[in-house]
Each structure stands twice: as C-alpha cells, then as structure tokens.
C-alpha positions in Angstrom: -6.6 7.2 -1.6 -8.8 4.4 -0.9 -7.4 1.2 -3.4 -7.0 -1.9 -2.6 -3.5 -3.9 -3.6 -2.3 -7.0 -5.3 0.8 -8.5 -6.1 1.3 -11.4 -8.4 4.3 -13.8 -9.5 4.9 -14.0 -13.2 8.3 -15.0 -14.4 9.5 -14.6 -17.6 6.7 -11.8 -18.0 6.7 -10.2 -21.6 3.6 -8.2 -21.8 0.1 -7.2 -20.3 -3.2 -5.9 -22.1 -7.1 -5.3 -20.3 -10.2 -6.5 -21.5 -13.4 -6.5 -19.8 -15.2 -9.1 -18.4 -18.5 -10.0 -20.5 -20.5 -10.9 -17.7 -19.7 -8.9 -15.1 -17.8 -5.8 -16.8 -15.1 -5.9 -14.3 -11.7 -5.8 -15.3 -9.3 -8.5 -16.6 -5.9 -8.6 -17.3 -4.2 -10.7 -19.6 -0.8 -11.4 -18.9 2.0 -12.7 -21.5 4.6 -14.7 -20.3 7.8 -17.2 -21.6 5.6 -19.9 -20.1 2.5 -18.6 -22.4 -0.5 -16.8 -21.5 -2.4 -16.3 -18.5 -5.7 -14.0 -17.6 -6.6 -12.5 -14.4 -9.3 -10.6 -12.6 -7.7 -7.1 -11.6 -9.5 -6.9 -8.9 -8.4 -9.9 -6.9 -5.2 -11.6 -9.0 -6.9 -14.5 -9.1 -6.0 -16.5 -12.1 -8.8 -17.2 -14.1 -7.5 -19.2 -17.4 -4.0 -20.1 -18.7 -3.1 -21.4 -22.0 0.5 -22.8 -21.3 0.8 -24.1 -25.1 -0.5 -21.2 -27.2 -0.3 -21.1 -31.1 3.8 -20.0 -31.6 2.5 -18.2 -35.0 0.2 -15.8 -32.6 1.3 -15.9 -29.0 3.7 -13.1 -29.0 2.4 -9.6 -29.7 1.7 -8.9 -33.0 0.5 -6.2 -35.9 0.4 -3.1 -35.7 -2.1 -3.0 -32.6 0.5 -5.3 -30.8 -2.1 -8.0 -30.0 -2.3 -11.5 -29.1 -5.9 -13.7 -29.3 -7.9 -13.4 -25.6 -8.1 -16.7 -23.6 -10.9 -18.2 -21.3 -14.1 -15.6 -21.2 -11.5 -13.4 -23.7 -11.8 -16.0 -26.3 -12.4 -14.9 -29.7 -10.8 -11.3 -29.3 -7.2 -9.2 -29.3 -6.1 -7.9 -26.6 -3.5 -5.1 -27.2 -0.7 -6.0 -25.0 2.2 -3.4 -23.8 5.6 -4.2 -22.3 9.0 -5.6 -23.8 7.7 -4.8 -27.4 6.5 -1.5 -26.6 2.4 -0.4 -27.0 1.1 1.4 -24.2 -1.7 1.6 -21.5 -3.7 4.2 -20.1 -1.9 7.2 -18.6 -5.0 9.2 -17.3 -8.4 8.6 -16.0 -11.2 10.1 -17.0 -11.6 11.6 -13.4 -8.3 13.3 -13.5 -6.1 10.8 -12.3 -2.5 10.4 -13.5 0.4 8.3 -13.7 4.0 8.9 -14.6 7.1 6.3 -14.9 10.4 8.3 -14.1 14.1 7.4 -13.8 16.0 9.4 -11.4 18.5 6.9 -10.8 18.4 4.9 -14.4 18.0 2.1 -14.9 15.7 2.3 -11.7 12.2 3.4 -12.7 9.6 4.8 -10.2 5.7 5.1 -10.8 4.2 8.8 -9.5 0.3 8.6 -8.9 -1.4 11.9 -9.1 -5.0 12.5 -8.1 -5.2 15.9 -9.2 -3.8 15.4 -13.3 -0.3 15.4 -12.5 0.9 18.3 -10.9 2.7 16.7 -7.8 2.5 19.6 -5.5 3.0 19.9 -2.2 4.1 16.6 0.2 3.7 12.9 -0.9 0.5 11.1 0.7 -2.6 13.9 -0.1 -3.0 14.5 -4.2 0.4 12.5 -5.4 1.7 9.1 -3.8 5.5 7.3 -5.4 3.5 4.1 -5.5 6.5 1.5 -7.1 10.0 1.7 -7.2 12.0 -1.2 -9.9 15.0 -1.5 -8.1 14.7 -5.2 -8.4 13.4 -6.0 -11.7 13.0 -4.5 -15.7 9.7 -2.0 -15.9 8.5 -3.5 -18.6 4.8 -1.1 -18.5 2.4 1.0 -16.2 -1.2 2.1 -16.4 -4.6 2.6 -16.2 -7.5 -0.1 -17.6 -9.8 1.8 -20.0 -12.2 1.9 -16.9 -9.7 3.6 -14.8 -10.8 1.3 -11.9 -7.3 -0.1 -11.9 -3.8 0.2 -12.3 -1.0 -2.4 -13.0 2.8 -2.0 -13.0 4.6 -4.7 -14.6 8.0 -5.3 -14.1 10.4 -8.8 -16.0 9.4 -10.9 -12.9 5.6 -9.8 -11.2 3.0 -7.8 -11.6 1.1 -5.0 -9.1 -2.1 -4.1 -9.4 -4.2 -0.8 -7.2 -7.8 -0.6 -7.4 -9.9 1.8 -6.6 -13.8 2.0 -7.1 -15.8 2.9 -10.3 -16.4 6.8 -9.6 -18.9 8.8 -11.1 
C-alpha cells in the first residue's frame, strides 16, 4: 500500500466535506470546527484558508445536503460536510478500494482498509490493513474524496488523512 500520511490538530471538530481544487484539481478538505472553518490541501495538511468568524446563520451544516459555503479558492460553493450531524463520505473507490468503521469494543471505533472491495481475507498487511483505532477521541466520520486519492478519518479532536496516487 503505497500512501502517504498526515495528521492534523483540530479541536472542537464538528464536520469535514471535499471539494476540488480549481486550479490544480487536487483535493481539499474543508474542515468545520467550534473555532469556525478551516480548508486544507489533503495531500499535505497544509492549511490553506480559515474563516474564524463565519456567518452564524450558515456556518453550521445545513439543508438537506448538510452544507456550509466553501472558503478561500472554495468560495462561492457548498461543500457537503459529514460528521457530528451525520451526511456521509465516500465508502468505495472506483478501483475497488474499501473502507469500513466497526466497533468491537463500543464506544471504540476502528477503520478497516480493504484493497480488494472489502472482503478482509487472509492476514492484515497484503489486501486489508486496520488503519485507525478511536480509543482516544469521538469518530465523528471516515472516507474516501470523490477522487479516491485520499482518505480522512475524523475524530472530536484531529483529523488523519492517507493518500495514495491517482490510478488509472
């Protein structure tokens, strides 16, 4: 599995959503907070905007897409956002790779990460890996950007994010 990791600090974290970069086409994720909104390019974590004073009327999720408005190069869209609301991201790739959130030891969640569509067979470390364990914080959501080139898992107090390259 050939990825590349980040971890990020976010207290107070509510909510994530993707959105693609308009210049480049890489992925972003924008990331709701208590302390307000933030945006970040999945493939590094590096913060790229932060509204810290959004509009209380629209900065939580909202509607039936559960969307807030995009900051910085997001500006002038909704980004669907799932977490403590609910919504939802990605659970598959278009290449067959899968994700799965289980709670063998409630309220504990654990993330699976399946290359071959979910099947888990066999021993951890060729086709399935247990890529996070929450023994520390809420889940609040897991899943795949719509180009499948990353995955976050969010928990109440931080936020992972796996890459992998754009396949075929």
């Amino acid at each position: 599995m050939d990825q590349a990791w980040q971890y990020v600090p976010v207290g107070g974290l509510q909510g994530v959503g993707f959105g693609t970069h308009p210049q480049t086409g890489g992925d972003l994720l924008m990331v709701v907070s208590m302390d307000g909104l933030g945006l970040f390019d999945a493939e590094t974590g590096a913060k790229i905007a932060r509204d810290r004073n959004p509009d209380p009327d629209d900065a939580e999720p909202s509607g039936p897409e559960l969307s807030c408005p995009g900051i910085g190069v997001l500006a002038g869209s909704r980004i669907r956002i799932a977490g403590l609301l609910g919504g939802g991201l990605h659970t598959t790739t278009d290449d067959g790779w899968t994700i799965d959130v289980v709670a063998p030891e409630w309220p504990n969640h654990r993330v699976l990460l399946s290359a071959d569509g979910g099947r888990y067979d066999g021993p951890p470390g060729k086709t399935w890996w247990h890529v996070f364990h929450s023994d520390y914080s809420e889940l609040r959501a897991a899943g795949f950007s719509p180009s499948g080139c990353t995955l976050v898992i969010v928990t109440s107090s931080d936020i992972t994010l796996i890459g992998r390259p754009e396949f075929a």
